[in-house]
LOBASE-100466 format. One record per residue (C-alpha): chain; residue number from 1; x, z, y. Coordinates in steps of 0.2 Angstrom, whole numbers, plus 5000, padded with zeros to 4 digits. Layout:
N
[guza "A",NUM,[X,Z,Y]];
...
This chain:
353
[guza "A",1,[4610,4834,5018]];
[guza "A",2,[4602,4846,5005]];
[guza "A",3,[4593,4863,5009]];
[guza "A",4,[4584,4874,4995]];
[guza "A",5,[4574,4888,5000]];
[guza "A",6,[4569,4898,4987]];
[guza "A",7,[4568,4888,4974]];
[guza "A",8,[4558,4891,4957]];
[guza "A",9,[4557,4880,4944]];
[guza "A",10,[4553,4884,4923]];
[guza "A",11,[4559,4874,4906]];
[guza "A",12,[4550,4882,4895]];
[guza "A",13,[4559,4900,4891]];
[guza "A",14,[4570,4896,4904]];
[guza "A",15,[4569,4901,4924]];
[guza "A",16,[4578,4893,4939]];
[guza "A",17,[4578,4904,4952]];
[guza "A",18,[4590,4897,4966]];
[guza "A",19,[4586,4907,4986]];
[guza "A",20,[4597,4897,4994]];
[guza "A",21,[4607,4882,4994]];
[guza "A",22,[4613,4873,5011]];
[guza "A",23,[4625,4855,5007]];
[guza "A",24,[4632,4847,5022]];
[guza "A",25,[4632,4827,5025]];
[guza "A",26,[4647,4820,5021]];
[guza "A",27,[4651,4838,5009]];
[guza "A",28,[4658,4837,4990]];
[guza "A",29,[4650,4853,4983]];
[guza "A",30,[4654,4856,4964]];
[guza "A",31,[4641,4870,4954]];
[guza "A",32,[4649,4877,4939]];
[guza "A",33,[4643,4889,4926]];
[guza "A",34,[4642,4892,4908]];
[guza "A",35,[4632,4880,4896]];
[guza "A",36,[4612,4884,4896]];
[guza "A",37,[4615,4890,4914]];
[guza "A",38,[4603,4880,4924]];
[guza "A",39,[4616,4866,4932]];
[guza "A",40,[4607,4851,4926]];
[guza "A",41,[4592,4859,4926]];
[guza "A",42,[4596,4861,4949]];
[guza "A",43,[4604,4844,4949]];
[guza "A",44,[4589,4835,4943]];
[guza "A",45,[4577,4844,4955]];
[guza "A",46,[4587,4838,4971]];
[guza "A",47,[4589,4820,4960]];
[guza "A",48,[4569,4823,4962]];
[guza "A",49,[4566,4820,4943]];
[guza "A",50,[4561,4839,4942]];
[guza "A",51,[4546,4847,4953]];
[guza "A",52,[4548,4863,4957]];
[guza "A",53,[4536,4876,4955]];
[guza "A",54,[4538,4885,4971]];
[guza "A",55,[4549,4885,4986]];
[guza "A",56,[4556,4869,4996]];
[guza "A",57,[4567,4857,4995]];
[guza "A",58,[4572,4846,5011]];
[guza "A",59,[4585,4832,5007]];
[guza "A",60,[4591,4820,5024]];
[guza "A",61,[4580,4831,5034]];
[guza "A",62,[4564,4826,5025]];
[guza "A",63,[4553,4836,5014]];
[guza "A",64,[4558,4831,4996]];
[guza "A",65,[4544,4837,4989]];
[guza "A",66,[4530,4828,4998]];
[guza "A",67,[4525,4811,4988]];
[guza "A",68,[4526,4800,5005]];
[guza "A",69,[4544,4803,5007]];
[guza "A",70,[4551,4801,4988]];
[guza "A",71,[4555,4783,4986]];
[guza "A",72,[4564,4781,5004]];
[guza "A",73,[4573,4797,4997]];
[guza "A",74,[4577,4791,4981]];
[guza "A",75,[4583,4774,4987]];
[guza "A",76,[4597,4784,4997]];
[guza "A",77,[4603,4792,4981]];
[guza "A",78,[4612,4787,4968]];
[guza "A",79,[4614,4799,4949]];
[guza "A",80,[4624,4798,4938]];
[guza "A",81,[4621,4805,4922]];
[guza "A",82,[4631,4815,4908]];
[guza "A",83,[4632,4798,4899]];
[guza "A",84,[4633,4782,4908]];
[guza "A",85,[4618,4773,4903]];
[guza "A",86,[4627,4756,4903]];
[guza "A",87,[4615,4739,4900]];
[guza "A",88,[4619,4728,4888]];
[guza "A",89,[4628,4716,4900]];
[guza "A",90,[4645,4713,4909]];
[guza "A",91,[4653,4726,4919]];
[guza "A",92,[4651,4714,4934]];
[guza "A",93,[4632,4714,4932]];
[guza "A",94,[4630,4733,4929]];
[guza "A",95,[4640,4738,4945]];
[guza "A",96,[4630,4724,4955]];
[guza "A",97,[4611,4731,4946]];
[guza "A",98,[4607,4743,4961]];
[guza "A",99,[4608,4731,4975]];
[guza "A",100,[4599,4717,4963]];
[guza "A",101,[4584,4731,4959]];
[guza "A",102,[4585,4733,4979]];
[guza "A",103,[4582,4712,4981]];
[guza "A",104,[4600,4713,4986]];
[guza "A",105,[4615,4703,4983]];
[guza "A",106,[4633,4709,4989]];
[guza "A",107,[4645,4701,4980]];
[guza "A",108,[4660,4709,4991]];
[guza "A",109,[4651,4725,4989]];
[guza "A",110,[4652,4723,4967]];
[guza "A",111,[4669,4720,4970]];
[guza "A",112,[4677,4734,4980]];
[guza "A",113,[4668,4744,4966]];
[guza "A",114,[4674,4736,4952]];
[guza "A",115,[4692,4739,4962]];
[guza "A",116,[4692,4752,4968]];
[guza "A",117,[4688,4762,4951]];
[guza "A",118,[4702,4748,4945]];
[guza "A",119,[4690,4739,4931]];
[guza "A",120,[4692,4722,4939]];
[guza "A",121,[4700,4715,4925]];
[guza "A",122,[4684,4720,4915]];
[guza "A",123,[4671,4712,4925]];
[guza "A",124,[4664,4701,4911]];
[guza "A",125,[4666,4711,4897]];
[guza "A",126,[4652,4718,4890]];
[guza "A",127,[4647,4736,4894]];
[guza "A",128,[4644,4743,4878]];
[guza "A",129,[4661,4738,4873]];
[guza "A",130,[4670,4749,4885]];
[guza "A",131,[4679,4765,4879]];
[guza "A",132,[4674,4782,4885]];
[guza "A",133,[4684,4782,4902]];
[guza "A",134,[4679,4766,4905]];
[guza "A",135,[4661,4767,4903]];
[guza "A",136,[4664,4781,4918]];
[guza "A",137,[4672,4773,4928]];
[guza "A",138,[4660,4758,4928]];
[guza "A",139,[4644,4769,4930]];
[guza "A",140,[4655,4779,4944]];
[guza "A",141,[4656,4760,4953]];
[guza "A",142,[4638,4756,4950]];
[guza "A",143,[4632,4774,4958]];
[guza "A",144,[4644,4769,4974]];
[guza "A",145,[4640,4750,4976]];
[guza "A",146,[4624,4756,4990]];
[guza "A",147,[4635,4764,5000]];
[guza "A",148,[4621,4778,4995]];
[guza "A",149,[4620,4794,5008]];
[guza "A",150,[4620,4805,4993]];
[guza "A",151,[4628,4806,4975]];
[guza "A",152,[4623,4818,4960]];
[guza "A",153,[4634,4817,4946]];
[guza "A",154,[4630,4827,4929]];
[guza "A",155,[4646,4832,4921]];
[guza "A",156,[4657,4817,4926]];
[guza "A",157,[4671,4822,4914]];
[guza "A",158,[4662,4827,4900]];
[guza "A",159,[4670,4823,4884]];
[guza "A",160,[4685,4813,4893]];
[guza "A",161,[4702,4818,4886]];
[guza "A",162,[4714,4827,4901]];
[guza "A",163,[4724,4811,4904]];
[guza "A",164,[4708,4800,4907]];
[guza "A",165,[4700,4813,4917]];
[guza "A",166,[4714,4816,4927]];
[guza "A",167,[4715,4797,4931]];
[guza "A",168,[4697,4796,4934]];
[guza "A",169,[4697,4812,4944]];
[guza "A",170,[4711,4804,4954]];
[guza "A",171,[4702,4788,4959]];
[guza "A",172,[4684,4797,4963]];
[guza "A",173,[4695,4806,4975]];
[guza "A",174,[4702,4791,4984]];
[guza "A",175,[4682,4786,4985]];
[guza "A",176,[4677,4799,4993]];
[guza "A",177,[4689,4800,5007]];
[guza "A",178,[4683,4784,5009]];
[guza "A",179,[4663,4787,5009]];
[guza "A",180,[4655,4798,5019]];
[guza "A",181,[4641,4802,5006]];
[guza "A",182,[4638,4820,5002]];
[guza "A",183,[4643,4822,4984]];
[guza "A",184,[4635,4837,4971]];
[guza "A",185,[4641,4837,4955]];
[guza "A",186,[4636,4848,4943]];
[guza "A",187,[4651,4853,4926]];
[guza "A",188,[4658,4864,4915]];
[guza "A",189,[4677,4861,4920]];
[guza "A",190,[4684,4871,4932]];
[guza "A",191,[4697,4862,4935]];
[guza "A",192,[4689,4845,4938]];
[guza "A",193,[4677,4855,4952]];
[guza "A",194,[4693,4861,4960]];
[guza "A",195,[4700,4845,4962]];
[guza "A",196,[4687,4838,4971]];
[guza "A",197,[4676,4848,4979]];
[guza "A",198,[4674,4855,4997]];
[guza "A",199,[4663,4870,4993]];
[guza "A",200,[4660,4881,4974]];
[guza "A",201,[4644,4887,4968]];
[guza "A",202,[4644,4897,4952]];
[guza "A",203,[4627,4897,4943]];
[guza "A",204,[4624,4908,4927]];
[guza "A",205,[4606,4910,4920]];
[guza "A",206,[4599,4900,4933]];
[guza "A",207,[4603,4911,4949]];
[guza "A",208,[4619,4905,4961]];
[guza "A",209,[4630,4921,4959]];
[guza "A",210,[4644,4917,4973]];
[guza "A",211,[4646,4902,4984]];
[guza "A",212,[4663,4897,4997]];
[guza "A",213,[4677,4891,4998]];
[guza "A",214,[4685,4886,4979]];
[guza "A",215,[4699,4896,4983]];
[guza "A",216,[4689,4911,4988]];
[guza "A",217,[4679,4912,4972]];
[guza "A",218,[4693,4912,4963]];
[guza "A",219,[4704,4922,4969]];
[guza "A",220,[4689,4936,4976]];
[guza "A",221,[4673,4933,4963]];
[guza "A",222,[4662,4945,4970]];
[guza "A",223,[4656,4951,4952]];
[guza "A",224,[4662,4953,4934]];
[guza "A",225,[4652,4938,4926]];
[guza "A",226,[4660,4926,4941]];
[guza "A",227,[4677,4935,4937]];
[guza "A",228,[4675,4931,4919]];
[guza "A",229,[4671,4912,4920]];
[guza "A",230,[4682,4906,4934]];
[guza "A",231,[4696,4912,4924]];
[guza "A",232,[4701,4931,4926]];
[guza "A",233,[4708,4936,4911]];
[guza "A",234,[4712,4955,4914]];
[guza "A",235,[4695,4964,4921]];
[guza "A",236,[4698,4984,4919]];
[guza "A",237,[4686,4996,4922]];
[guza "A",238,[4692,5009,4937]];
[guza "A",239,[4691,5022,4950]];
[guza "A",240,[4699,5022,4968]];
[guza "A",241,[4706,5039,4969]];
[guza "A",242,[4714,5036,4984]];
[guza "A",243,[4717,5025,4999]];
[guza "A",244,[4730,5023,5013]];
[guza "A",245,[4728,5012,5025]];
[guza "A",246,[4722,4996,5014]];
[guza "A",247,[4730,5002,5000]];
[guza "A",248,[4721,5008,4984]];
[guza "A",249,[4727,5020,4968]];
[guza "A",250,[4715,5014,4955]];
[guza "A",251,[4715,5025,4939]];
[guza "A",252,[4712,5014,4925]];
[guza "A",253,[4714,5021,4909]];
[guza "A",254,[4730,5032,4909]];
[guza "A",255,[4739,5021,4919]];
[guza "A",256,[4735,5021,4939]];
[guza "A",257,[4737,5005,4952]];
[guza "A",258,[4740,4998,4967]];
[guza "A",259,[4729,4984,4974]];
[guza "A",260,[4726,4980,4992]];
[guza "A",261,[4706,4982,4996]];
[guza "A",262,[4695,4987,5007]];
[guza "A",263,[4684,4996,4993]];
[guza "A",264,[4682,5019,4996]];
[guza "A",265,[4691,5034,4988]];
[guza "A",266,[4681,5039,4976]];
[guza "A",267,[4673,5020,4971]];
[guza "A",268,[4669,5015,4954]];
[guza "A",269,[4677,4996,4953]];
[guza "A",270,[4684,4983,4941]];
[guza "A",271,[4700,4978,4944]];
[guza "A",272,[4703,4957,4940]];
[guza "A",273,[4720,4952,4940]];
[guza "A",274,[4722,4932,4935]];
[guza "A",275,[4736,4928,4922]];
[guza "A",276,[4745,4918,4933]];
[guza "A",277,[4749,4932,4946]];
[guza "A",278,[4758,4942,4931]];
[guza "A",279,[4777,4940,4930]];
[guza "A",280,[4785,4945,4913]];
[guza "A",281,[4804,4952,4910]];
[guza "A",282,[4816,4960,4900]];
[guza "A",283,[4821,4971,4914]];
[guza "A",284,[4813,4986,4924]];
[guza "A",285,[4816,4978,4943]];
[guza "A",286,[4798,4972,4949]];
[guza "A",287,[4806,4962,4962]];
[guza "A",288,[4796,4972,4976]];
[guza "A",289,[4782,4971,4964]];
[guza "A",290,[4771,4988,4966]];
[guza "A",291,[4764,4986,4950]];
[guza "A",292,[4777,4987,4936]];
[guza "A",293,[4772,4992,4918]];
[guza "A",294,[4783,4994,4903]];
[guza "A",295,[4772,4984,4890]];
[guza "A",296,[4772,4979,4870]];
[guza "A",297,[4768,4960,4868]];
[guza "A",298,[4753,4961,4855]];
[guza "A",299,[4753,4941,4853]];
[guza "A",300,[4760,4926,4861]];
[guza "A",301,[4747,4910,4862]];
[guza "A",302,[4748,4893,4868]];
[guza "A",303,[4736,4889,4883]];
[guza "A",304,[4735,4873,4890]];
[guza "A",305,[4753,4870,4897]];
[guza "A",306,[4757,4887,4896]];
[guza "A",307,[4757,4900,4885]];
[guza "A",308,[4746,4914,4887]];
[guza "A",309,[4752,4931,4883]];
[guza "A",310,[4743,4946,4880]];
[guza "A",311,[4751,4964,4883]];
[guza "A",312,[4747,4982,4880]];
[guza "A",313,[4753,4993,4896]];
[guza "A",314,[4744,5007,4892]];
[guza "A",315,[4727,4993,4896]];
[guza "A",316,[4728,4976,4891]];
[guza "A",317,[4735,4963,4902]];
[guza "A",318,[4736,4945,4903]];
[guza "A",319,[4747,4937,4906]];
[guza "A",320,[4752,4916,4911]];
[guza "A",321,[4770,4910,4905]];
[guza "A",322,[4779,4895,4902]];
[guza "A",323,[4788,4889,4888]];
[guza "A",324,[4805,4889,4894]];
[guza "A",325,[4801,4909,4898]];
[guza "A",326,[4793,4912,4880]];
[guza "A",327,[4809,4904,4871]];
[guza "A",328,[4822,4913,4886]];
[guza "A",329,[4813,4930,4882]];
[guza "A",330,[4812,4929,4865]];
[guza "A",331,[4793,4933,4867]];
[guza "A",332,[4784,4938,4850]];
[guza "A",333,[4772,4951,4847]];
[guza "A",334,[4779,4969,4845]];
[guza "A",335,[4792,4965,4857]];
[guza "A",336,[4795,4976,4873]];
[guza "A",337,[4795,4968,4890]];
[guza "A",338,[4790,4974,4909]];
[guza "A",339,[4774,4967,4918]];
[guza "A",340,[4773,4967,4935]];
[guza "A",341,[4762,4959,4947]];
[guza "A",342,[4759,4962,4966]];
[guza "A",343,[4745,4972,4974]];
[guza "A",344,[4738,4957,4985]];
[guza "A",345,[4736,4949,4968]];
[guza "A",346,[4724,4959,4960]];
[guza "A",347,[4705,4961,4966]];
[guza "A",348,[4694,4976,4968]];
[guza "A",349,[4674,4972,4965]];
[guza "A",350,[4664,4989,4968]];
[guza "A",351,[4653,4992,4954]];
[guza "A",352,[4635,4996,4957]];
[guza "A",353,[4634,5011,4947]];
């Protein structure tokens, strides 16, 4: 559906710089990365409101960037924006505005939409009336009403509190499955891109650092800025000083560790273990656990639905507990507890010394 090939494109002080890039038809592929990293920047270069500088860009096997194919191109996509850009008429007739600009009237087609996105009974409200979730849902119905072959969205659950992102999230979902578009969408929120998407790309100051499988990226980032921003709360510097079999002693600090990797006696690495892999209790028993720390809890935070807490076991952990487990444990800072976690749940990434 999409390829990029060496891609270059400049705003102002700022430089894309994106080698590869391959979408499939049919594909939901989410890019995330930090603010000022480029997303919008890539999203509106294959929404073909952007020309690159260099490189190519092939989008439904045609060359995106000759002027001959642009309009057939643009007519099989649909964007939606950060904001939804609603006209100040009903929802009915926003929904229905692409097929009208297209010389087309599909009444059924408006209102499978408007159902499907469940704003039915909004259809002759006025747009700019709509709360926040609503207005999304409606510009979400508008982009879908073509049936397009391809769908860009710019951080479709900005500024959308977690209940009302959740329920939109939940109903895009059930569109998808349903379409066969190819969908990139381009966001901040981690979560969100896991809920949806088919493939993960992480982009931070305008290159693509990692790309796969959401899972892969986070669970094995392949470097300490993806580790960071997909959520790895403990990265310790390190050395393999030994290995048997697939089994690595890491020295980090005074304390050494075992974490299964396929990384060389003698290799420089950061060790990323995830909050959520890290069990906390009174006792010494690990529960088979090969790492198993006698820790001081420095402070207790809350952290979404959790509570995050941070430990000093000679390095600093993180780790993810509930609240039931804070209140059972009596967890408050100064207090003594055991970390453990396993060694398949930490990850090694060598370090280029």
């Amino acid at each position: 559906m999409i390829k990029l090939s060496n891609l270059r494109l400049s705003a102002g002080s700022f430089n894309l710089a994106v080698d590869s890039l391959n979408i499939r038809e049919g594909e939901v592929f989410a890019i995330i990365g930090p603010n000022g990293a480029g997303k919008t920047t890539l999203l509106n270069a294959m929404a073909l409101l952007r020309e690159p500088s260099a490189g190519s860009l092939e989008i439904m096997g045609k060359d995106a960037l000759a002027p001959a194919n642009k309009m057939f191109l643009r007519r099989a996509m649909s964007v939606v924006f950060s904001q939804p850009y609603l006209t100040n008429d009903t929802v009915y007739d926003n929904v229905a505005l692409p097929l009208k600009l297209r010389g087309q009237k599909d009444g059924a087609a408006v209102e499978e939409m408007l159902e499907l996105f469940q704003i039915s009974h909004l259809s002759d409200r006025n747009a700019r009336t709509l709360s926040q979730g609503e207005s999304h849902r409606a510009a979400l119905a508008r982009a879908f009403v073509t049936k397009p072959k391809l769908v860009l969205l710019d951080e479709p659950f900005a500024s959308l509190d977690e209940r009302v992102k959740a329920s939109i999230a939940r109903d895009l979902r059930r569109v998808l499955k349903a379409s066969n578009a190819a969908v990139v969408f381009v966001t901040q929120d981690q979560s969100g891109a896991l809920t949806l998407c088919d493939t993960l790309a992480v982009l931070v100051n305008g290159k693509i650092l990692q790309q796969g499988e959401p899972q892969d990226i986070v669970n094995r980032p392949v470097s300490a800025e993806v580790a960071d921003f997909v959520g790895v709360e403990t990265i310790l510097s390190g050395k393999v000083v030994s290995r048997q079999d697939n089994l690595c002693a890491v020295a980090a600090g005074v304390k050494t560790l075992m974490v299964v990797s396929d990384c060389g006696g003698g290799d420089s690495v950061f060790v990323c273990v995830r909050p959520e892999n890290v069990s906390v209790s009174l006792g010494a028993d690990a529960g088979g656990r090969r790492n198993n720390f006698k820790s001081r809890v420095v402070s207790v935070a809350p952290w979404g639905l959790e509570y995050k807490v941070e430990l000093d076991c000679g390095f600093t952990l993180q780790a993810a507990v509930t609240k039931q487990l804070v209140n059972g444990l009596g967890l408050k800072p100064g207090g003594e507890v055991y970390a453990s976690f396993k060694a398949t749940a930490a990850h090694l990434i060598k370090r280029i010394t």
